[in-house]
C-alpha positions as CSV (number, residue, x, y, z in Angstrom):
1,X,0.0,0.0,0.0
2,X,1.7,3.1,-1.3
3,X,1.1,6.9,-0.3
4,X,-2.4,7.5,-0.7
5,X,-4.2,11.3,-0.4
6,X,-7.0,12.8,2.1
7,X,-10.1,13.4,-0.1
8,X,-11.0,17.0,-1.2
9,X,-13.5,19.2,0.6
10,X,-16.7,19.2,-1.2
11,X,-16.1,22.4,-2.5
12,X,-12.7,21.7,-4.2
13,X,-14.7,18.6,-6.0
14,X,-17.1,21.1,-7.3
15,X,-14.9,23.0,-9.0
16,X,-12.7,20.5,-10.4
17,X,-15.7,19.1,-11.7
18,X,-16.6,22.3,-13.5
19,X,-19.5,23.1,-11.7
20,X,-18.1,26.5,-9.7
21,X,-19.2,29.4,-12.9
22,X,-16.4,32.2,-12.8
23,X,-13.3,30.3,-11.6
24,X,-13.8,27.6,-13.6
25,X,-14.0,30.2,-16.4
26,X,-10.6,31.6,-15.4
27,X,-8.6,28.5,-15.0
28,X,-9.9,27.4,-18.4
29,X,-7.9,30.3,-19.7
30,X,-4.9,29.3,-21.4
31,X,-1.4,29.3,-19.7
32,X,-0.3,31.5,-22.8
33,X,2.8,33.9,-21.9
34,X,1.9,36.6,-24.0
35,X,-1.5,36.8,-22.8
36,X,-0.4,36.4,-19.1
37,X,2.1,39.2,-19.5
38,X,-0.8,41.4,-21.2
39,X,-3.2,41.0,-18.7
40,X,-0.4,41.7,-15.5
41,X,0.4,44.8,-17.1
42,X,-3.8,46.2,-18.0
43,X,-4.2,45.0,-14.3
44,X,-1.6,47.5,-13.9
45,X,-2.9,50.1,-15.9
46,X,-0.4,49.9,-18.5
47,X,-1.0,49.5,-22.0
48,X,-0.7,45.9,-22.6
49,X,2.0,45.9,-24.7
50,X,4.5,47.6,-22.5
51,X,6.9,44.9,-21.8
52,X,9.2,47.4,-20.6
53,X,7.7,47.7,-17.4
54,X,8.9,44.7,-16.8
55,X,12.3,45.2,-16.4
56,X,14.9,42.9,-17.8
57,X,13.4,40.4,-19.8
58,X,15.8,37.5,-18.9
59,X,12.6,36.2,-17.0
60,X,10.9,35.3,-20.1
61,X,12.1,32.0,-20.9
62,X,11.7,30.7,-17.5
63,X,8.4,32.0,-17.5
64,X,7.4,30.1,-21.5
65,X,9.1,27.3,-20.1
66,X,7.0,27.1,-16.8
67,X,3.5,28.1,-19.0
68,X,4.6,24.8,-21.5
69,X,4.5,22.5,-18.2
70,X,1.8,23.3,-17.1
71,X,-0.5,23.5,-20.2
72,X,1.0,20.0,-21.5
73,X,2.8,17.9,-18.2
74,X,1.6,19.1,-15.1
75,X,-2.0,17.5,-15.3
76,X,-3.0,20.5,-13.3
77,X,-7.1,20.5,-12.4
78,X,-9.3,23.0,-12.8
79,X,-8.5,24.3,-8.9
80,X,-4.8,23.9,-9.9
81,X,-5.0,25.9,-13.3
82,X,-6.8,28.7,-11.2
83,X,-4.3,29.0,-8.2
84,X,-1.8,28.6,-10.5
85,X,-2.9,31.3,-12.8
86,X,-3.4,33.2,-9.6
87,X,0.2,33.0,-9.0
88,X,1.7,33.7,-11.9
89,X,-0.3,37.0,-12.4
90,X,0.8,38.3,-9.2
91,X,4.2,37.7,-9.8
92,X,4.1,39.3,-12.9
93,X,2.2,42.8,-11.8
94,X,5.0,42.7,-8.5
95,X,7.6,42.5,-11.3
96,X,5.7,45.7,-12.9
97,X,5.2,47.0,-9.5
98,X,9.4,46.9,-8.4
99,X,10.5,48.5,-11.7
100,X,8.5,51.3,-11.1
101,X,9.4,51.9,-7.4
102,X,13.1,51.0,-8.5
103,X,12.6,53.8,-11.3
104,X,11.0,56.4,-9.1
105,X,13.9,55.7,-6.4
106,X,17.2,54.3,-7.6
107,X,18.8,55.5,-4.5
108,X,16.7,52.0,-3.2
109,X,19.7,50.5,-4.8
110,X,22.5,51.5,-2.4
111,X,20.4,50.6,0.9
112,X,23.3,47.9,2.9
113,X,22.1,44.5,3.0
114,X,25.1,43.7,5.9
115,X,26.0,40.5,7.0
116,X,22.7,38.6,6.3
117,X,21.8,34.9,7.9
118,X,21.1,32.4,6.1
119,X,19.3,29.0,7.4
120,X,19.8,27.0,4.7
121,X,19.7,22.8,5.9
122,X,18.2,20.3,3.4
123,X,14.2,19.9,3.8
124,X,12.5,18.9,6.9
125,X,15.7,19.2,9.1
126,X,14.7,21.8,11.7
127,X,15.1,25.4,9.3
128,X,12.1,27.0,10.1
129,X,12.3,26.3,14.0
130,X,15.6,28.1,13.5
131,X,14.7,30.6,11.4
132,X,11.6,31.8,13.4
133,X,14.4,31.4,16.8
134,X,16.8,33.7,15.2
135,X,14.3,36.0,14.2
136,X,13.0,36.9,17.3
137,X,16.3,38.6,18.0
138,X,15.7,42.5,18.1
139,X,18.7,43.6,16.2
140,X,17.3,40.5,13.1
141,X,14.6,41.3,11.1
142,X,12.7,37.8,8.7
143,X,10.3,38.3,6.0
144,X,7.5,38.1,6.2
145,X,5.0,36.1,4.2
146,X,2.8,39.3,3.2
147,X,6.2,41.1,2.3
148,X,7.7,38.8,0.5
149,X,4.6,38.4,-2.1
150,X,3.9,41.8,-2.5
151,X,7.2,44.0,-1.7
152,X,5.6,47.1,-2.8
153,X,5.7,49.8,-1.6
154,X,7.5,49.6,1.4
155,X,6.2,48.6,5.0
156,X,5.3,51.3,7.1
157,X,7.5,52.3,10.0
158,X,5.2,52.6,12.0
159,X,4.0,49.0,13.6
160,X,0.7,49.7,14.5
161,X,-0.3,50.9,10.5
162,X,2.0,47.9,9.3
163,X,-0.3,45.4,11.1
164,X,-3.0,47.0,8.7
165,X,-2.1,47.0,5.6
166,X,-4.4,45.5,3.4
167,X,-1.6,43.2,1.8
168,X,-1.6,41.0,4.8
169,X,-5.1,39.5,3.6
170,X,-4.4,39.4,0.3
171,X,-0.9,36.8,1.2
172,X,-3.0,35.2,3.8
173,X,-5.9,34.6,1.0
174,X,-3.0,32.7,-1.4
175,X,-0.7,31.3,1.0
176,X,-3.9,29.2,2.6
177,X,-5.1,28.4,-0.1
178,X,-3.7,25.5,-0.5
179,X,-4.4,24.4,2.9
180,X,-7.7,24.3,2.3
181,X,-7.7,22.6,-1.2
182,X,-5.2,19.9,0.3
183,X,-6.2,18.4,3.8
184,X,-3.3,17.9,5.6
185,X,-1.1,20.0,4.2
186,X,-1.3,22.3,7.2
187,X,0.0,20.0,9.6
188,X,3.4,19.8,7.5
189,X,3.6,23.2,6.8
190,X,1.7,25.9,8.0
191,X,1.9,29.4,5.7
192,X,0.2,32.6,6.2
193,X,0.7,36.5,5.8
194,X,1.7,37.7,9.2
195,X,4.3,34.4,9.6
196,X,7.9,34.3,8.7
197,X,8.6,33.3,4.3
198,X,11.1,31.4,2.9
199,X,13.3,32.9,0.6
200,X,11.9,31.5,-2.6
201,X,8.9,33.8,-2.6
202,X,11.0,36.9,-3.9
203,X,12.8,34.7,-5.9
204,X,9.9,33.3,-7.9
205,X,9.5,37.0,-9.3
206,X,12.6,35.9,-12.1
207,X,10.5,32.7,-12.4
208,X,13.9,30.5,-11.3
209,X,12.9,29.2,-8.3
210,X,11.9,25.5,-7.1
211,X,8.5,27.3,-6.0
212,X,7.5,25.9,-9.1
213,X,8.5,22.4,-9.1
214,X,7.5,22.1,-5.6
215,X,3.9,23.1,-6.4
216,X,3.4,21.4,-9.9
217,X,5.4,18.7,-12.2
218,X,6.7,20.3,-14.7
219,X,9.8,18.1,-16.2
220,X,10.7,20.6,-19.3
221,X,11.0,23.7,-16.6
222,X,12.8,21.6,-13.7
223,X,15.1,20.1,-16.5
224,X,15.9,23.4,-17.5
225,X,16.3,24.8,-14.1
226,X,19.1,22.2,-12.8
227,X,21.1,24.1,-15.1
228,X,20.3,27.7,-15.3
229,X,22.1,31.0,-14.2
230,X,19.8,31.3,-10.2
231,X,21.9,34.9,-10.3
232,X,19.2,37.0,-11.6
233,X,16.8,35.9,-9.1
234,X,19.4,36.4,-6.5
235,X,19.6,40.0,-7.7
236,X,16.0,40.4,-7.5
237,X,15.8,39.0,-4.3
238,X,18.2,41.2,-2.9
239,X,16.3,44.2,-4.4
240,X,13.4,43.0,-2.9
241,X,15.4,43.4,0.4
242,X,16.7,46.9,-0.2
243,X,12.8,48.0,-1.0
244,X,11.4,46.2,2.1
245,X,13.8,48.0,4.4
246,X,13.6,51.8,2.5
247,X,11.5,53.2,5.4
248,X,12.5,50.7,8.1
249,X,16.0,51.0,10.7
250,X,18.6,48.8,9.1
251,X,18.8,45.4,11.1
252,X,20.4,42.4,10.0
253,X,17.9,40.6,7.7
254,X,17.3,36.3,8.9
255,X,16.7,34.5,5.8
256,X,16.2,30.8,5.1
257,X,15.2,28.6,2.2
258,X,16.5,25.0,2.0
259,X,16.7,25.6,-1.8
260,X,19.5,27.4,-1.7
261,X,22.0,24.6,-1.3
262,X,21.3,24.4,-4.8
263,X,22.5,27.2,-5.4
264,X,24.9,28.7,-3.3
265,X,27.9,30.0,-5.6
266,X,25.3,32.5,-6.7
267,X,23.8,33.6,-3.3
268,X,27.6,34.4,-2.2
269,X,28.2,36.2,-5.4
270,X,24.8,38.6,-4.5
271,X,25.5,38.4,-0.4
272,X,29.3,38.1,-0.4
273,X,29.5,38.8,3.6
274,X,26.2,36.2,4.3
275,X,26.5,33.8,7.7
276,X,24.9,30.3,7.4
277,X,23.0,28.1,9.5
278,X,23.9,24.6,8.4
279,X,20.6,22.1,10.4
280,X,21.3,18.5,9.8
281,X,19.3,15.1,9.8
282,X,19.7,11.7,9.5
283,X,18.4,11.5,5.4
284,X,16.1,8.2,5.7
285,X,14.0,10.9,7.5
286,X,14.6,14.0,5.2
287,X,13.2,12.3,2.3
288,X,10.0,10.8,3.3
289,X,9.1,14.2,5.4
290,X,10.0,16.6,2.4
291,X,8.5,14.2,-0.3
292,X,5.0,13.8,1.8
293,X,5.2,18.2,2.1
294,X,5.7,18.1,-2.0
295,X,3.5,15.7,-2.6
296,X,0.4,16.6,-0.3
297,X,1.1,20.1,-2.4
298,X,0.8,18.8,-5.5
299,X,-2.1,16.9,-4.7
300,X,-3.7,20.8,-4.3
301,X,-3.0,21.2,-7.9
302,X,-3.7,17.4,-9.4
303,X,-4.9,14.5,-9.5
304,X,-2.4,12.8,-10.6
305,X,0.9,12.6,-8.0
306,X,3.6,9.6,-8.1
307,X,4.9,9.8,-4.7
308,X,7.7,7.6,-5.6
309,X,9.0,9.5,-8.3
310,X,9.5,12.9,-6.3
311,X,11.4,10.8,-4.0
312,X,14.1,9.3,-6.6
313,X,14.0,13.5,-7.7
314,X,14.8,14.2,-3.9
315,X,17.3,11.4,-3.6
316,X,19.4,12.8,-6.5
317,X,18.8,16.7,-6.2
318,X,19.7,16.6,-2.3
319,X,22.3,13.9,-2.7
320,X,24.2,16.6,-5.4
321,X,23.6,19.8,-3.3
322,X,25.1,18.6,-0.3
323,X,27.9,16.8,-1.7
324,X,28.1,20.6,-2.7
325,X,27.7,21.9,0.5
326,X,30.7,19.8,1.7
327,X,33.1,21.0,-0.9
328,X,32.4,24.6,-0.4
329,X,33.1,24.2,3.0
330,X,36.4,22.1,2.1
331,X,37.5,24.5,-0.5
332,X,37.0,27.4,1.9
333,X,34.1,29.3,0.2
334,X,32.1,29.3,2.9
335,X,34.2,30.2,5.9
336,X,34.4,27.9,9.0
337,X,33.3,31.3,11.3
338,X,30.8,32.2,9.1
339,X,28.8,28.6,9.4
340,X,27.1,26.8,12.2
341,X,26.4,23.5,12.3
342,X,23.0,22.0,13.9
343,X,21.8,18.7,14.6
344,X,18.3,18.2,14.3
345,X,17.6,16.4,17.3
346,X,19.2,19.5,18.8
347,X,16.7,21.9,17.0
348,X,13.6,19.7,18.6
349,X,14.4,18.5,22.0
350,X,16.6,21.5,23.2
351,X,15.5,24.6,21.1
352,X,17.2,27.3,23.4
353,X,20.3,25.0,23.0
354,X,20.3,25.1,19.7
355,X,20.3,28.8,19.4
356,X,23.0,29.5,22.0
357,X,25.1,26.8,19.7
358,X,24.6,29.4,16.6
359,X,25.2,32.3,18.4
360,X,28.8,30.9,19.5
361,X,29.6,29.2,16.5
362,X,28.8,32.3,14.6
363,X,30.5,35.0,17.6
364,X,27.4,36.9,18.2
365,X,26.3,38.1,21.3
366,X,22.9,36.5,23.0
367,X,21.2,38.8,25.6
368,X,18.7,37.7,28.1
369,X,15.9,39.6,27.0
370,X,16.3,37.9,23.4
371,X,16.8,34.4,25.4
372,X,13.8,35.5,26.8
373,X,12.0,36.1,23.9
374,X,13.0,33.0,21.7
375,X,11.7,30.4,24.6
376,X,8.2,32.4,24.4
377,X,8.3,31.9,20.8
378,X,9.4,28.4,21.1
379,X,6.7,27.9,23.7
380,X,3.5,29.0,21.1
381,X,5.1,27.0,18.4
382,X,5.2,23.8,19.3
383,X,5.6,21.2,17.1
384,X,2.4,19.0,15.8
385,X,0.5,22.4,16.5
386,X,-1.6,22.0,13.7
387,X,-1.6,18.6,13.7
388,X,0.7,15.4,13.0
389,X,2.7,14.5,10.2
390,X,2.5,11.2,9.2
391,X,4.6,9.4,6.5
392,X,6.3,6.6,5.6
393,X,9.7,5.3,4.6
394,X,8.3,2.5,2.3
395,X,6.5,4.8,0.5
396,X,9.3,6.1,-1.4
397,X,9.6,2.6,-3.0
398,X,13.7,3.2,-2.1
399,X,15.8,0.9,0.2
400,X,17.5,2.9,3.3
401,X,20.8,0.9,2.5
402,X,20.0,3.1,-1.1
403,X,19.3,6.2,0.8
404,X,22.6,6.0,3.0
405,X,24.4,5.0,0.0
406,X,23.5,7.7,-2.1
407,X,24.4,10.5,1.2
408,X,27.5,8.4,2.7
409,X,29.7,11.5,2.5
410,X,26.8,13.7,3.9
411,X,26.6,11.2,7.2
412,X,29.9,11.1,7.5
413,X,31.3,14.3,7.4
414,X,28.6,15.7,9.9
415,X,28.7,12.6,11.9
416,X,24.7,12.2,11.0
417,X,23.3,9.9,13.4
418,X,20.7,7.3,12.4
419,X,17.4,8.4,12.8
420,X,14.8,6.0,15.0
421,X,11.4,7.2,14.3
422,X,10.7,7.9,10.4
423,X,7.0,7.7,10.8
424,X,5.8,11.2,12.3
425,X,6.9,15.0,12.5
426,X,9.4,16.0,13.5
């Protein structure tokens, strides 16, 4: 018995079925670039064939690339063609949107972006416990999920006006959606406006980002990506930065994706002086957690998921980027004192541990009150809040002997322990 779905709220069926009038009409719409890139810019009140408010075009190909999946490979239905339409049109009038700002105030461009953090461990290894530990820190500042999808303008300095803005509920509205297509998603991974965001939403807006293979399969587009230049989307990302903190005190910015260990000679080329957060876990356990997150998401968008095959992806694309990982850090490119090392059993039994470990490793001074403040956060986040996770090794259709094969040199160069319970979140 393999991995097998929840069944779809009633309302989800309707639509897929066709019966739901208006947003079956829109996700009926062709995934056509052209007319995707027309219809961002008369939402925008430009004249629809003013591609140069785009900015650089280097995004197009990406974006034809990703429109040719899921027209023709992604078996997307009808609730997946919507939210995915969804999601492509707001990336596209944000693109429109930075330009503009970027325009109106190139000075943007000079804001410091100083020593950022980077948590950056493979999948389902502890990042976002770390990531939302570090960021309680008063001198950090993390994305959040509102500011990551819609950048512009700027935040308002002033907190109690920032909690208002009416961009919160508009990321709230799209980051749950899913949720709700996909039951049990939110036990996994819980997403919402006002919570911290992984890198890869600012980095979508160059449409080079696994955002887009995690949501939907698209073999032509991740092909394509394995290979391709990730600096331009670094570049945008930072940007994205420089606007977010135009009218805010400069504080050192916590970041984290687990994406970017596929990528990291770019992210140092864009953030040269970055610090790293290295989490580590036994991989028997990374890959059935991170391949029952994928799946459960694609499972939003189709009907058709083969839970086995994202795990042989997993196998390979994590096997590669930490064997990476381990020769940047042998070859010196990523600097012993700018890198700390956490176990994941350290990140989920001993939380306040954990984070004094980073702060020595990485020489940075912890202060009570921030002590203080990361056990309160650890206290109303605790994990299986929403609910458990449940998956299973055998699932993956893999052997472990295969597994610790295939990430020998990971286990042994971080002295990875074997993991005894593969069944359940953590």
């Amino acid at each position: 018995m393999g991995w097998s779905p929840r069944a779809r709220p009633d309302w989800v069926v309707a639509i897929n079925r066709g019966d739901a009038g208006p947003v079956v009409d829109e996700a009926r719409r062709p995934f056509d670039p052209d007319l995707l890139l027309a219809e961002a810019l008369v939402r925008q009140g430009r004249a629809p064939d003013h591609l140069a408010a785009y900015g650089d075009g280097a995004f197009i190909e990406p974006l034809t690339l990703f429109c040719r999946g899921l027209e023709h490979d992604a078996g997307l239905n009808l609730m997946g063609r919507w939210m995915s339409r969804r999601m492509i049109l707001r990336l596209l009038e944000v693109r429109i949107q930075l330009t503009g700002y970027l325009d109106a105030d190139p000075a943007t461009l000079d804001e410091p972006i100083h020593e950022p953090i980077f948590v950056i461990g493979a999948p389902r290894t502890g990042t976002t416990v770390m990531h939302g530990l570090l960021a309680q820190d008063p001198a950090h500042r993390a994305p959040e999920g509102w500011e990551l999808l819609r950048p512009v303008p700027p935040p308002h300095p002033d907190p109690e006006i920032r909690a208002t803005d009416p961009r919160i509920a508009l990321a709230t509205a799209e980051l749950t959606m899913p949720q709700m297509v996909a039951d049990g998603l939110l036990a996994i991974h819980e997403y919402s406006g006002r919570m911290y965001k992984e890198c890869l939403s600012a980095m979508s807006l160059e449409f080079r980002s696994e955002e887009m293979v995690s949501r939907t399969d698209v073999p032509g587009y991740r092909t394509w990506l394995e290979t391709a230049d990730l600096r331009p989307a670094y570049r945008t990302y930072r940007r994205v930065l420089q606007v977010l903190q135009r009218r805010m005190p400069t504080r050192r910015w916590v970041l984290k994706s687990p994406a970017h260990l596929q990528a990291l000679p770019a992210l140092l080329e864009m953030f040269g002086d970055a610090r790293f957060v290295i989490t580590h876990r036994d991989p028997t356990a990374i890959l059935p957690s991170v391949t029952s997150l994928i799946a459960t998401m694609r499972w939003a968008h189709s009907d058709r998921v083969d839970f086995a095959a994202i795990g042989r992806y997993h196998l390979e694309l994590y096997g590669r980027s930490l064997d990476n990982l381990i020769d940047l850090i042998d070859s010196g490119r990523l600097r012993a004192d700018r890198v700390a090392q956490v176990p994941h059993h350290l990140v989920t039994t001993g939380k306040l541990v954990a984070a004094r470990s980073v702060y020595e490793q990485l020489q940075m001074e912890l202060t009570p009150e921030t002590e203080a403040a990361m056990e309160a956060h650890a206290a109303a986040t605790p994990p299986g809040k929403r609910g458990e996770h449940r998956y299973r090794f055998e699932d993956l259709g893999l052997t472990r002997t295969e597994v610790r094969d295939r990430f020998a040199r990971y286990i042994d160069r971080f002295d990875i322990p074997e993991s005894g319970d593969n069944q359940t979140w953590p």
